[in-house]
Residue frames as a rotation matrix with the C-alpha (Angstrom) as fourth column:
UNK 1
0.326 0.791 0.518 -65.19
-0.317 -0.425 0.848 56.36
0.891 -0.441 0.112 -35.77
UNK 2
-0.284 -0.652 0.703 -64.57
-0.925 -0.006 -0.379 56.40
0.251 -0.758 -0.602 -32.12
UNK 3
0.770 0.623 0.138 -66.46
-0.627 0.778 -0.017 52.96
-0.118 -0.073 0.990 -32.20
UNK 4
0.861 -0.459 -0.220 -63.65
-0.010 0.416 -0.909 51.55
0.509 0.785 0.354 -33.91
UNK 5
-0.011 -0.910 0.414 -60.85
-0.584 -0.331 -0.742 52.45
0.812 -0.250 -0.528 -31.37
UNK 6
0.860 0.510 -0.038 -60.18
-0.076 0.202 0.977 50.82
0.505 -0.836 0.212 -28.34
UNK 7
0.359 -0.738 0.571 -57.16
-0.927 -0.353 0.127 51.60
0.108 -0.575 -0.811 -25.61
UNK 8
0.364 -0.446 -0.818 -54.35
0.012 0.880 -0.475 48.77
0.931 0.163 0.326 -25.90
UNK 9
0.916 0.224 0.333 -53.78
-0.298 -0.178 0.938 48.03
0.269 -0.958 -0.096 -22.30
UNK 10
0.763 -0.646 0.001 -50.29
0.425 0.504 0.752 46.73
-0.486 -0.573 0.659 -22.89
UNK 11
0.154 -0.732 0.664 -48.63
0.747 -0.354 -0.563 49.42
0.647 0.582 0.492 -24.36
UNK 12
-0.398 -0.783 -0.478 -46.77
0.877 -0.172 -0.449 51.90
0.270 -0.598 0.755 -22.75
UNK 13
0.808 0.489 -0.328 -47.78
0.373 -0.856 -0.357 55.84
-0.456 0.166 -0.875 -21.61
UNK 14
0.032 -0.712 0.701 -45.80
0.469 -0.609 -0.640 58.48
0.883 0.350 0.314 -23.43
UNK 15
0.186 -0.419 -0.889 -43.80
0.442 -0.772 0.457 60.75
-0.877 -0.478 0.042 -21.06
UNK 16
0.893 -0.415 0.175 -42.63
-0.060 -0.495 -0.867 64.06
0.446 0.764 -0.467 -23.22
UNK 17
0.188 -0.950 0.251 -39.24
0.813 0.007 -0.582 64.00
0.551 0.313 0.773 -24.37
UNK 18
0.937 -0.161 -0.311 -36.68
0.055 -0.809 0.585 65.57
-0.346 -0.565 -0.749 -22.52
UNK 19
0.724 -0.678 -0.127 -33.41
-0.015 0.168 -0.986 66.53
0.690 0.715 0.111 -24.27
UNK 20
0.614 -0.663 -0.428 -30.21
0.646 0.110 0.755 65.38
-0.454 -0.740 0.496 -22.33
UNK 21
0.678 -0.608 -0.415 -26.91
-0.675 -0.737 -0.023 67.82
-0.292 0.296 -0.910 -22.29
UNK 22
0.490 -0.665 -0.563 -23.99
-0.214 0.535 -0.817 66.55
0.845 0.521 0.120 -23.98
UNK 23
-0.404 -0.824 0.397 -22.59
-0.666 -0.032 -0.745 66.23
0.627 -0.565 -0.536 -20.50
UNK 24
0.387 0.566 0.728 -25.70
-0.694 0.698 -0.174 63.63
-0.607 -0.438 0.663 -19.33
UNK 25
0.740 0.622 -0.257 -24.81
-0.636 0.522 -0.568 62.08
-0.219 0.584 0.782 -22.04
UNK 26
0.047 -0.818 -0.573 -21.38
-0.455 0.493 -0.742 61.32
0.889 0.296 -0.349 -21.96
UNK 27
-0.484 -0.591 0.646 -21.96
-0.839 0.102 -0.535 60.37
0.250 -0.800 -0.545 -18.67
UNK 28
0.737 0.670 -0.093 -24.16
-0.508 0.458 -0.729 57.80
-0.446 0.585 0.678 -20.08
UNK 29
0.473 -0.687 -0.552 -21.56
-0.539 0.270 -0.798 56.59
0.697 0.675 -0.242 -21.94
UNK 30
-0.448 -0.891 -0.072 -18.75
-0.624 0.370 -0.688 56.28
0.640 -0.263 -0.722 -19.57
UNK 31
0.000 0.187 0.982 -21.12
-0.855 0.509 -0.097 54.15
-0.518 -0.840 0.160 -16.98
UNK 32
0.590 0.577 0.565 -21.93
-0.542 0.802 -0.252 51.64
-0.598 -0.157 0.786 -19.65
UNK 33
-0.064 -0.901 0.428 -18.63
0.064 0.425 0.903 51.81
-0.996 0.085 0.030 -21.12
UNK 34
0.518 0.426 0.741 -19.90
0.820 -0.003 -0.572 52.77
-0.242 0.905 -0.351 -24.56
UNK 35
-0.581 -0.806 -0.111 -17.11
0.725 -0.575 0.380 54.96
-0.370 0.140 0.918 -26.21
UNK 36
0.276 0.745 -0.607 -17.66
0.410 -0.663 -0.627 58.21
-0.869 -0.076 -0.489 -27.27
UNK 37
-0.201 -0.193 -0.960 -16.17
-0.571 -0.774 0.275 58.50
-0.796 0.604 0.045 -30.81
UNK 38
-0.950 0.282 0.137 -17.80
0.296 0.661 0.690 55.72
0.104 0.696 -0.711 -32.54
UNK 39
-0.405 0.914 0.016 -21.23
-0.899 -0.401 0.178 55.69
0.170 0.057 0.984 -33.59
UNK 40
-0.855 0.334 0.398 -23.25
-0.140 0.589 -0.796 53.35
-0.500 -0.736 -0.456 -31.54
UNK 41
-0.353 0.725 -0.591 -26.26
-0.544 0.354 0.760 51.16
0.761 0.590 0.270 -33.01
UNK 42
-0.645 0.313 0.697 -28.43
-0.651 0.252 -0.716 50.11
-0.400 -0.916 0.041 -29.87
UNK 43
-0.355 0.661 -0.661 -30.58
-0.241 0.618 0.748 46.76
0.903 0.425 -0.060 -30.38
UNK 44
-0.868 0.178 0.463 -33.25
-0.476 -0.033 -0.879 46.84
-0.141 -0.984 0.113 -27.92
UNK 45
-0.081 0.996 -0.046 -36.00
-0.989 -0.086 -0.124 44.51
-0.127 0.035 0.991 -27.07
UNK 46
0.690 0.411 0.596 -36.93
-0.496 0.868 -0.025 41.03
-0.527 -0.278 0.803 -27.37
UNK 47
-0.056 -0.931 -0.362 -34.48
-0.981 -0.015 0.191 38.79
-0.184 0.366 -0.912 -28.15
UNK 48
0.422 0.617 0.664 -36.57
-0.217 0.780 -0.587 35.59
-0.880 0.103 0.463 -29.93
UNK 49
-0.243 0.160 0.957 -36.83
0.798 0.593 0.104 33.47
-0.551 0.789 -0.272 -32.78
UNK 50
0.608 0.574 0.548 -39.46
0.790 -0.504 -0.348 35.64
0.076 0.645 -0.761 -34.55
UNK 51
0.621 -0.572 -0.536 -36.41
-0.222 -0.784 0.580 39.01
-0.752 -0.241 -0.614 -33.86
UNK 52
0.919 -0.361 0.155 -34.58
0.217 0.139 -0.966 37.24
0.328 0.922 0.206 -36.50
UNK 53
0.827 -0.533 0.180 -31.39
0.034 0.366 0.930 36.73
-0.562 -0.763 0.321 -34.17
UNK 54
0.627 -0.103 0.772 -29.43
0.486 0.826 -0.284 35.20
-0.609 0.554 0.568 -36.85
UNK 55
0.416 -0.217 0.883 -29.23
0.586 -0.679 -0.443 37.97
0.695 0.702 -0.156 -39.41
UNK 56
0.844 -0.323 0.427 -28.18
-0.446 -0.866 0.227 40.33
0.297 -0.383 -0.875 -36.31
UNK 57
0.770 -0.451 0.451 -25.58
-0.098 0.615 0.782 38.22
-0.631 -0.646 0.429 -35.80
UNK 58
0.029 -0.374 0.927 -24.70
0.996 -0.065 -0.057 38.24
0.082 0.925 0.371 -39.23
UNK 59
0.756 0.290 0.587 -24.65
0.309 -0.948 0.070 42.09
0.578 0.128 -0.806 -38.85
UNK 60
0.884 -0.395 0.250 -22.36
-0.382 -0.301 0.874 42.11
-0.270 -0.868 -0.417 -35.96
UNK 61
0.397 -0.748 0.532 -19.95
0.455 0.664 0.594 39.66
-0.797 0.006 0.604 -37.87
UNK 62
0.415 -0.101 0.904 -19.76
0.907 -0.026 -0.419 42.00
0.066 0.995 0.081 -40.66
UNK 63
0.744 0.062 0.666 -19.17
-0.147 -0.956 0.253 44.76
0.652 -0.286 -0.702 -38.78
UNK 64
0.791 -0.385 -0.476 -16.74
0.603 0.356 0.714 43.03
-0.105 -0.851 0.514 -36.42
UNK 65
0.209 -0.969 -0.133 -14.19
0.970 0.189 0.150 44.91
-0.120 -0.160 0.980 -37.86
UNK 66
-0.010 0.164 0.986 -15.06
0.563 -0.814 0.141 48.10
0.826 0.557 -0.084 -38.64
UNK 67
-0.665 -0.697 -0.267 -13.37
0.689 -0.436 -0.579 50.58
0.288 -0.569 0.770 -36.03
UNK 68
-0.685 0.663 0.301 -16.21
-0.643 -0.745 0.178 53.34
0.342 -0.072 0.937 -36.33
UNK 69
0.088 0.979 0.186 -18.89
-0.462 -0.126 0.878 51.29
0.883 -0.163 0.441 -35.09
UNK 70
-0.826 -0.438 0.355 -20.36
-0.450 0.134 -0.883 50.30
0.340 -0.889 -0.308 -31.95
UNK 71
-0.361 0.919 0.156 -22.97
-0.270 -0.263 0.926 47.93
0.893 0.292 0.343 -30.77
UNK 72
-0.754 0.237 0.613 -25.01
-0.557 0.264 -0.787 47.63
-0.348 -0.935 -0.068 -27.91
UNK 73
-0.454 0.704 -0.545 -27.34
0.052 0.632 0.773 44.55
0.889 0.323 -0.323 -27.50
UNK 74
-0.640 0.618 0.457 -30.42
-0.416 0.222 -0.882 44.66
-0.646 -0.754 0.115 -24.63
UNK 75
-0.078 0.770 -0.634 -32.67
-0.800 0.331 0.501 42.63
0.595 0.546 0.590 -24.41
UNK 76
-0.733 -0.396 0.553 -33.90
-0.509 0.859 -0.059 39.13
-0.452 -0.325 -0.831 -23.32
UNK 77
0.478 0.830 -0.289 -35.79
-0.855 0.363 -0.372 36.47
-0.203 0.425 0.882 -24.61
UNK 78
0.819 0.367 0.441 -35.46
-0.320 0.930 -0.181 32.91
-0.477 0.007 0.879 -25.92
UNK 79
0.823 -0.357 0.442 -32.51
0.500 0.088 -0.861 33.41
0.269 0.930 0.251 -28.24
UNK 80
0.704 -0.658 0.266 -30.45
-0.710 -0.646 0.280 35.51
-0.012 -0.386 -0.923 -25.24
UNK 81
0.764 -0.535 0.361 -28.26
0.215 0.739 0.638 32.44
-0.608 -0.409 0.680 -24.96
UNK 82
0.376 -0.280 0.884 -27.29
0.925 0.060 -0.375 32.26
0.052 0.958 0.281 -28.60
UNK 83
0.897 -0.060 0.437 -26.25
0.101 -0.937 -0.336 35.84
0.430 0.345 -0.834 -28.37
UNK 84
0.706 -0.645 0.292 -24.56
-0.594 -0.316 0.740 35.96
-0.385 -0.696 -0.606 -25.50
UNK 85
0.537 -0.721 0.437 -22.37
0.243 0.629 0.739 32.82
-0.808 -0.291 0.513 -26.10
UNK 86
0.521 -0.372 0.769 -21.62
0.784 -0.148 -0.603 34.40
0.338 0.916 0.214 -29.83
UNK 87
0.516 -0.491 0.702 -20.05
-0.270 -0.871 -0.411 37.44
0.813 0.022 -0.582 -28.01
UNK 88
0.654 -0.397 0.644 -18.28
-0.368 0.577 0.729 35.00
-0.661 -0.714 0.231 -25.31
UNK 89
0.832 0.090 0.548 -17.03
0.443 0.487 -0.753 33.43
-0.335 0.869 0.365 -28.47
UNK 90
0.197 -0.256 0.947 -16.01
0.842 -0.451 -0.297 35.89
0.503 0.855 0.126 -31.09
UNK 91
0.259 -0.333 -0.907 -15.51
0.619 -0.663 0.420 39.09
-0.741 -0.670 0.035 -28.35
UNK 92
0.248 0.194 0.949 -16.46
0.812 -0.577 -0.094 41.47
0.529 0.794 -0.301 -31.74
């Protein structure tokens, strides 16, 4: 019932999807330096304790070698250190 609902004031509006051409998109690419013949795995968003850090890390170290992939990390939070200095580091 509409009793039951109530408008979360920190979430986001939707905008409607717009599809990009393949020619926004590589150009997308080449600003952030993100190649265009791997497939790309984007981790976005808070970058805490409770994000389980750790295990993406472990993810990225398993993957370090693997030619086809690509990852992008955004984000910040409590745990941005620990990232960063693991790709200062290890330069996956």
């Amino acid at each position: 019932s509409e009793e039951k609902i109530e408008i979360n004031p920190n979430s986001i509006e939707l905008v409607p999807f717009v599809e990009m051409t393949d020619n926004e998109k590589r150009e997308i690419k080449i600003k952030y330096g993100i190649p265009n013949d791997k497939k790309t795995f984007i981790y976005g968003g808070n970058l805490g304790k409770p994000q389980g850090i750790d295990f993406l890390i472990e993810t990225l170290k398993a993957k370090s070698d693997d030619e086809r992939a690509f990852f992008v990390v955004i984000g910040s939070g409590t745990e941005y250190n620990k990232i960063r200095n693991w790709f200062d580091t290890f330069r996956p």
